[in-house]
One Martini backbone bead per residue (centre of mass of N, CA, C, O) as a GRO file, in nm:
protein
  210
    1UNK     BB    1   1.299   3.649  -0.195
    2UNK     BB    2   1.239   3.343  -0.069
    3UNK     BB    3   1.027   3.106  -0.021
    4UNK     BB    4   0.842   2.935   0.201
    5UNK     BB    5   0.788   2.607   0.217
    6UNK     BB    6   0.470   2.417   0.208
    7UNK     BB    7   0.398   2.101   0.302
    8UNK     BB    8   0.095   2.139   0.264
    9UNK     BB    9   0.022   2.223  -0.008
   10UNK     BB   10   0.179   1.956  -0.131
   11UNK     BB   11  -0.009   1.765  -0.077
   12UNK     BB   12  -0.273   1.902  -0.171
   13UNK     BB   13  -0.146   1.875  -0.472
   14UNK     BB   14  -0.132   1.567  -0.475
   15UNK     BB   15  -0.411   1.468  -0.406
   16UNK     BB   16  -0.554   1.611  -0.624
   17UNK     BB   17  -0.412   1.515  -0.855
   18UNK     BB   18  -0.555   1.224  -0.778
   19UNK     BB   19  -0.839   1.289  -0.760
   20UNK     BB   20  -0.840   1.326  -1.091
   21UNK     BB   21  -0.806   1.103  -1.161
   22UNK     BB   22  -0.981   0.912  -1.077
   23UNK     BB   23  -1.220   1.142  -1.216
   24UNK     BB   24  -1.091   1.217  -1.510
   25UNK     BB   25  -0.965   1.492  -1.486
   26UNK     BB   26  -0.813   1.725  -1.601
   27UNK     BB   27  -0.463   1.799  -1.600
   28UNK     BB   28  -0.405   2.141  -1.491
   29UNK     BB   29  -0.279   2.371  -1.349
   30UNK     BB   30  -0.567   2.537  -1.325
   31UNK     BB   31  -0.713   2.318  -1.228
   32UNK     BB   32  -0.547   2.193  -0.971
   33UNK     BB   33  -0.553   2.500  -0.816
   34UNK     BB   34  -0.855   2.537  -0.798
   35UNK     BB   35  -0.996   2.613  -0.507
   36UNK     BB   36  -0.721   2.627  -0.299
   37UNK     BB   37  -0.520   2.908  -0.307
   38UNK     BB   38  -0.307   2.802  -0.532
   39UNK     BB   39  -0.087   2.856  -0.709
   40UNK     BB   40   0.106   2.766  -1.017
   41UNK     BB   41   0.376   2.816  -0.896
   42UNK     BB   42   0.359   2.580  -0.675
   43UNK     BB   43   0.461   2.352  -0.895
   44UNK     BB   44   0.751   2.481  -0.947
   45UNK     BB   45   0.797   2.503  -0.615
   46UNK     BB   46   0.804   2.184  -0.553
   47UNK     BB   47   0.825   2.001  -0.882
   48UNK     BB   48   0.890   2.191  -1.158
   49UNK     BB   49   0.653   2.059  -1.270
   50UNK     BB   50   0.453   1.831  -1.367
   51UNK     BB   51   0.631   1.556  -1.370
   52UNK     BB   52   0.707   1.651  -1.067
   53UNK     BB   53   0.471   1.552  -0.995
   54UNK     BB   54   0.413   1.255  -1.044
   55UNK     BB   55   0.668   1.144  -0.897
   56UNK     BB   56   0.548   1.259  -0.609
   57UNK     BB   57   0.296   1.070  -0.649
   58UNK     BB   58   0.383   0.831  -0.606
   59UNK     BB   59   0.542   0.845  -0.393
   60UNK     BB   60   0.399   0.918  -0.155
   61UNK     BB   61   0.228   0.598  -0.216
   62UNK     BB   62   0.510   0.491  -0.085
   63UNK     BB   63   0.548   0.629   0.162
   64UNK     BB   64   0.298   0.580   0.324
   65UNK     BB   65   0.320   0.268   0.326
   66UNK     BB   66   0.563   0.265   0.479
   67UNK     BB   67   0.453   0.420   0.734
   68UNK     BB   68   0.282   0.169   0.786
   69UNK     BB   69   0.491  -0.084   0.804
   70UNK     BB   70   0.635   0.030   1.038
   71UNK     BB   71   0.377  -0.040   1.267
   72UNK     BB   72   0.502  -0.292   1.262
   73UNK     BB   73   0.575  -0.539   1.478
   74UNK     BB   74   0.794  -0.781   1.579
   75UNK     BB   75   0.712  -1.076   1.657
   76UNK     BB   76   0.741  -1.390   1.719
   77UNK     BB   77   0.520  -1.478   1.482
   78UNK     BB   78   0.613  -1.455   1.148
   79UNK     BB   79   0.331  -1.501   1.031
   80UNK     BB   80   0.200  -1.273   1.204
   81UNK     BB   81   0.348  -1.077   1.065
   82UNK     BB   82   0.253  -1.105   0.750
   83UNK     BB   83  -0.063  -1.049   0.824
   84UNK     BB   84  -0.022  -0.791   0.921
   85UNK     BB   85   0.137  -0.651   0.654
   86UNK     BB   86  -0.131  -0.697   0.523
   87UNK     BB   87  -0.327  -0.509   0.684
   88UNK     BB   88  -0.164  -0.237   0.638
   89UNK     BB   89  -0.208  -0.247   0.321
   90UNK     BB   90  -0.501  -0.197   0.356
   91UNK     BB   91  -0.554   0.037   0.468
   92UNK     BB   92  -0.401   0.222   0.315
   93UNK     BB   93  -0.569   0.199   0.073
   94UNK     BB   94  -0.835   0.282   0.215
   95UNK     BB   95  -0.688   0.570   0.289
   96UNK     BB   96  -0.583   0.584  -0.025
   97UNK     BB   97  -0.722   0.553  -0.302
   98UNK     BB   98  -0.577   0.746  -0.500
   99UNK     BB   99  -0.287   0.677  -0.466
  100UNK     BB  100  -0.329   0.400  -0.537
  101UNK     BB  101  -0.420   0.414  -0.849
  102UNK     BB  102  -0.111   0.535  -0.889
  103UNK     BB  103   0.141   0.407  -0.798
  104UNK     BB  104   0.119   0.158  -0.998
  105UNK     BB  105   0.173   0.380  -1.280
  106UNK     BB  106   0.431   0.356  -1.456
  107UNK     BB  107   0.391   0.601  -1.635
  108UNK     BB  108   0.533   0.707  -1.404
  109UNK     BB  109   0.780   0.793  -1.230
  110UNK     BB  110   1.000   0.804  -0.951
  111UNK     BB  111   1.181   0.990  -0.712
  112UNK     BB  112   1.235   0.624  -0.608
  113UNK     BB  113   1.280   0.334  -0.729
  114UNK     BB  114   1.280   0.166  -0.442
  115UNK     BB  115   1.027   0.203  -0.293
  116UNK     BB  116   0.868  -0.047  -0.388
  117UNK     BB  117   1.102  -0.274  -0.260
  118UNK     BB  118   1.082  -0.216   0.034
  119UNK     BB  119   0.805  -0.301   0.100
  120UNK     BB  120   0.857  -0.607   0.001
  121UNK     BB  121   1.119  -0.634   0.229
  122UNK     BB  122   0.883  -0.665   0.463
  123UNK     BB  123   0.802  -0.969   0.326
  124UNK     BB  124   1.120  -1.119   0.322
  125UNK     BB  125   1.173  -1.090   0.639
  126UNK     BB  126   0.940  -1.247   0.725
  127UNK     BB  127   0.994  -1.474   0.585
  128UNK     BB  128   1.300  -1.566   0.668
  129UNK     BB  129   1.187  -1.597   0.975
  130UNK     BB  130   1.017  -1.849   0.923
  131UNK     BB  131   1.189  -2.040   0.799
  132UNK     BB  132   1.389  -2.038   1.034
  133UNK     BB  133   1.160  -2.144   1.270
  134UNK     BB  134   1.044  -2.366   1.068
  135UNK     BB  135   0.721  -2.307   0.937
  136UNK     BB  136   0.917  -2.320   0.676
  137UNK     BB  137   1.076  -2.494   0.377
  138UNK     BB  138   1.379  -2.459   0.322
  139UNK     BB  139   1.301  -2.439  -0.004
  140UNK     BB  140   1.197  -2.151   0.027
  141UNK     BB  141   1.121  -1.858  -0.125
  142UNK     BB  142   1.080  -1.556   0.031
  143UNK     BB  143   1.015  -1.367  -0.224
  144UNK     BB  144   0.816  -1.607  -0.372
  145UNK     BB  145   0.605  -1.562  -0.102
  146UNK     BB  146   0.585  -1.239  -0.073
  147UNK     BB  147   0.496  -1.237  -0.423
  148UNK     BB  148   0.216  -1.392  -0.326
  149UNK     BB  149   0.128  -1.176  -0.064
  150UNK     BB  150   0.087  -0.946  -0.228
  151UNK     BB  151  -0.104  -1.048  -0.421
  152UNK     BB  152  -0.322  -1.083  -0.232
  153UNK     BB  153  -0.345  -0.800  -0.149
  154UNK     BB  154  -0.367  -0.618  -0.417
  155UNK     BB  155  -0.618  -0.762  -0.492
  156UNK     BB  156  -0.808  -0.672  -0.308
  157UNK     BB  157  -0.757  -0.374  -0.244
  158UNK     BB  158  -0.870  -0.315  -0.551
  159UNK     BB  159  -1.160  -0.486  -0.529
  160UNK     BB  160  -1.224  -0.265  -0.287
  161UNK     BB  161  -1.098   0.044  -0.288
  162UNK     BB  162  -1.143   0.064  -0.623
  163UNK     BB  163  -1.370  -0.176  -0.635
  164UNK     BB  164  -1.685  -0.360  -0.661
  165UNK     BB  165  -1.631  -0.460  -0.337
  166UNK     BB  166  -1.676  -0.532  -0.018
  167UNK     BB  167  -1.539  -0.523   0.262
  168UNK     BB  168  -1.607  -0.808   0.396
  169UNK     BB  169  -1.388  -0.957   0.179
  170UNK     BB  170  -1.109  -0.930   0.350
  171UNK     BB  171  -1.145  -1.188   0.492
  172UNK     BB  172  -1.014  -1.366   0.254
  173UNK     BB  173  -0.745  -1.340   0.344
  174UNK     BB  174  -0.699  -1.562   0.530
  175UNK     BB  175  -0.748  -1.843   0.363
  176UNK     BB  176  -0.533  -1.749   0.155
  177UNK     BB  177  -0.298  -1.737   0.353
  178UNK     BB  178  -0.328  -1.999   0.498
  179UNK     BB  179  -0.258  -2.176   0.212
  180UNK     BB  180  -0.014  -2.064   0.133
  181UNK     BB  181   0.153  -2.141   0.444
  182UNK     BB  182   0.124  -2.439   0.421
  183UNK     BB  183   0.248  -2.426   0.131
  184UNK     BB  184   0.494  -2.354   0.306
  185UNK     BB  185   0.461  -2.593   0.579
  186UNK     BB  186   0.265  -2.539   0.758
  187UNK     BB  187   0.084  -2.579   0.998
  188UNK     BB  188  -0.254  -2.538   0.994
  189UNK     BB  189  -0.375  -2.432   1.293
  190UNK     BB  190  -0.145  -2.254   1.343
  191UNK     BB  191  -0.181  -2.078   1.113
  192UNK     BB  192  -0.495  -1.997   1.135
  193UNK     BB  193  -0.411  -1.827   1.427
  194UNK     BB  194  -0.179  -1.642   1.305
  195UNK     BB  195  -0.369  -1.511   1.104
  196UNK     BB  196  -0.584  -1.427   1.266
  197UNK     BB  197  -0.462  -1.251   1.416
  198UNK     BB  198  -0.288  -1.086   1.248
  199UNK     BB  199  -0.544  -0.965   1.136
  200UNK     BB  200  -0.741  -0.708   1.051
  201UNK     BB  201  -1.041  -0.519   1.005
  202UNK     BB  202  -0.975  -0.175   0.843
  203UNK     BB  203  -1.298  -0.195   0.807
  204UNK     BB  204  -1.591  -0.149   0.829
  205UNK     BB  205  -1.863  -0.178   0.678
  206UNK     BB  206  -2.001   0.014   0.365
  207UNK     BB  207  -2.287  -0.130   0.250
  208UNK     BB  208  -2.233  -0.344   0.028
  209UNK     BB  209  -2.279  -0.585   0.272
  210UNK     BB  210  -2.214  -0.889   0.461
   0.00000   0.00000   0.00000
């Protein structure tokens, strides 16, 4: 008989090999599954074998992703939906520094290569919809506006969620998107009221600075 399987295990799994990698522990069957009551063979029965575990951690870090991203609603504000999905995805990364580690590794593939693309998709929405009331330059190209917004929340994330700046660093989103949005024509304090609704830091400070 088939046993029945365990989205629990699976996740653990996931979390489990994602925290060796950030603490550089080598990751073989045995050490993954070491004290956590879980066999090796639950590796071949969720994931198939070592390969599709690295496909399914990266996975995991962009489905988490969408679904916070899925938690903005869309405001009448499209600046402000901007600077939400820009808070929603750094909150994201400092929920998940592990998994946030891995999921840009393209030495794994993803076991939906278009999952990163759909990410993109709702700041690339958010673009034209702000274009469209007029807020941006009919002349601007709202992916390569959403991909200079993502570059900016991804340089904080990283620095920030995996490396050495302190948390209330985040607040430099705001003048940076505000900056991005009036250079795409955007009114000045329109914008950085926008931005600053939109924005809410995702995190009280965690002492490494004030």
């Amino acid at each position: 008989m088939a046993r029945t399987k365990n989205p629990a295990a699976r996740s653990l799994l996931i979390d489990r090999a994602a925290q060796m990698l950030r603490a550089r522990e080598p990751v073989t069957l045995r050490s993954l599954v070491a004290g956590t009551g879980v066999s090796t063979m639950a590796v071949y029965t969720y994931f198939g074998g070592m390969d599709g575990l690295w496909k399914a951690v990266r996975q995991e870090g962009f489905a988490r992703l969408a679904a916070r991203l899925a938690t903005v609603t869309t405001p009448e504000d499209p600046v402000r939906e901007l600077a939400c999905l820009g808070s929603a995805y750094l909150s994201n990364a400092l929920d998940n520094p592990d998994l946030y580690r891995v999921m840009f590794d393209a030495t794994f593939d993803l076991e939906d290569p278009g999952a990163s693309d759909e990410s993109l998709r709702h700041l690339v929405r958010a673009a034209e919809r702000a274009r469209s009331a007029g807020r941006f330059r009919d002349d601007v190209d709202p992916l390569e506006l959403a991909t200079q917004s993502w570059i900016i929340g991804h340089g904080l994330a990283s620095l920030v969620a995996t490396g050495p700046l302190p948390r209330h660093m985040l607040a430099q989103a705001v003048p940076l998107l505000t900056g991005l949005f009036v250079g795409a024509g955007d009114e000045p304090v329109r914008c950085r009221r926008s931005v600053e609704l939109g924005w809410r830091r995702p995190y009280p400070d965690d002492g490494r600075g004030t």
